[in-house]
C-alpha positions in Angstrom: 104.2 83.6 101.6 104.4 82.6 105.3 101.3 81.2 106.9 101.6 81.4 110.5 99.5 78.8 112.9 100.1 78.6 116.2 98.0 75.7 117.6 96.0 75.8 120.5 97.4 75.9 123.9 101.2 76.9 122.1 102.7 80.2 122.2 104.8 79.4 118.9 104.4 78.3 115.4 106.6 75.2 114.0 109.8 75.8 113.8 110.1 76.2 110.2 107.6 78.9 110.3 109.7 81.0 112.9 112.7 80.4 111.0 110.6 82.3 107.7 109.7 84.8 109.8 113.5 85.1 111.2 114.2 85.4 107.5 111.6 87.7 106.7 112.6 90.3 109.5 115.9 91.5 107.5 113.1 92.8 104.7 112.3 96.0 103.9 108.6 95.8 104.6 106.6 92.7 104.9 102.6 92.5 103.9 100.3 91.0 106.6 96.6 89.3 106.2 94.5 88.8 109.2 91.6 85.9 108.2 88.7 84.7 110.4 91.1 81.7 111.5 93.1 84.5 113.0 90.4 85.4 115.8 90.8 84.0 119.3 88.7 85.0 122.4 90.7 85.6 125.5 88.9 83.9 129.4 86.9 86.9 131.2 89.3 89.3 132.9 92.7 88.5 131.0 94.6 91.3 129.2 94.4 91.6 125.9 98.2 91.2 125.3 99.9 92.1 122.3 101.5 89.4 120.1 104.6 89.8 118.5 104.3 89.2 114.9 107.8 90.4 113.4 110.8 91.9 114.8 114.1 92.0 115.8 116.2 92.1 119.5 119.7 92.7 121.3 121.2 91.7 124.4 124.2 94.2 124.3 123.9 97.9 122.9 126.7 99.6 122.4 125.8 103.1 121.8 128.5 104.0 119.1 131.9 103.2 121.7 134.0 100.5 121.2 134.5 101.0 124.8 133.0 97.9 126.4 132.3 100.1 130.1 129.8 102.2 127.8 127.8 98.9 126.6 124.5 98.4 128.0 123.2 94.8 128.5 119.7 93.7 128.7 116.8 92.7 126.9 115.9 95.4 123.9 113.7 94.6 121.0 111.7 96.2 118.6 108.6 94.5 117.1 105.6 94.1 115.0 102.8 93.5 117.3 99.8 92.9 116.3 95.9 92.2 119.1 92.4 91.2 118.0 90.6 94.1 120.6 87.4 95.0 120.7 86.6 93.3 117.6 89.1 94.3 114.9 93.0 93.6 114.4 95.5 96.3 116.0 98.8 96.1 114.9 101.6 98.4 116.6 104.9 99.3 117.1 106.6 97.8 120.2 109.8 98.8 121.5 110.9 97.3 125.0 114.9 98.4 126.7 114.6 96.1 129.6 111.6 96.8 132.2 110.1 99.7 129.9 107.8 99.2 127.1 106.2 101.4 124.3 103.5 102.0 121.6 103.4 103.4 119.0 101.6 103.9 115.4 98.3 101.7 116.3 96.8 101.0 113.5 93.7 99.0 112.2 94.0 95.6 110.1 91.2 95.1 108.0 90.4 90.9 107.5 90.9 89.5 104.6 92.9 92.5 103.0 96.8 92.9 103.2 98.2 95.6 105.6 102.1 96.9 104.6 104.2 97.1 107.3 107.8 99.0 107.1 110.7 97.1 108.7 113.3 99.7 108.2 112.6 101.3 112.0 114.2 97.7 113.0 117.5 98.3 114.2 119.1 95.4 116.3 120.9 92.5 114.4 119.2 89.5 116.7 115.8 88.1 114.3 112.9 87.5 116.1 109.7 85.6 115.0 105.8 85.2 116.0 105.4 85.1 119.3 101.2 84.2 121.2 100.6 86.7 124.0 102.4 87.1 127.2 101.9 84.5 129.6 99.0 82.6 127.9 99.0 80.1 124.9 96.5 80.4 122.0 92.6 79.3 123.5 92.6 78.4 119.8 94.3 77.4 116.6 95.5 80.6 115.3 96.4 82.0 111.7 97.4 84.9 110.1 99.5 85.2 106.5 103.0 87.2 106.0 104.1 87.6 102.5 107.4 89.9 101.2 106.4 92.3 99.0 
């Protein structure tokens, strides 16, 4: 099991963390517990951004051709996200090719009970790990479990 803190006023977890959840992004699936240390409250007026708790990314697609003039280069990942909102957990699928971004599958996480996510959607090479917010660090400690099934 992976127990993910990101402090307060970081956007991170330790490094060893990321690197287990690096290692934990090649999985099938991956199991995911939202506690009451995973709560955070966000100033007046700020977005509730999405955090990214799992996922994978690519600076080069190549859309099947060897041919290098058919590659497309940019920023494209695919993700795990996961929000406290409105009082409960939301976790999502997140797909972002460059300047666009996408939703899909929100779902609720229920505290203290383990949600199964499916990994197999992931399709870039490039592991990616927990990530706070957008521009904002945690306003608290925060902490969340990922186990492997």
């Amino acid at each position: 099991m992976n127990s993910v803190r990101i402090n307060k006023g970081k956007q991170n977890p330790n490094i060893f963390t990321k690197l287990h959840t690096y290692l934990q992004s090649y999985s099938k699936s991956i199991n995911v517990m939202f506690t009451e240390d995973s709560a955070y409250e966000l100033p007046a007026g700020e977005q509730a951004d999405w955090n990214k708790l799992i996922g994978r990314k690519a600076f080069i697609r190549t859309n099947g051709s060897l041919n290098p003039l058919d590659w497309e280069f940019g920023r494209f990942e695919q993700f795990w996200v996961w929000r406290k909102y409105e009082g409960e957990y939301q976790v999502a699928k997140y797909v972002r090719e460059n300047d666009k971004f996408w939703w899909f599958m929100e779902r609720t996480a229920n505290e203290g009970w383990w949600k199964t996510l499916d990994l197999t959607w992931f399709t870039y090479l490039l592991p990616s790990g927990s990530y706070f917010g957008g521009n904002n660090p945690t306003p608290n400690r925060v902490y969340y479990h990922v186990l492997v099934p």
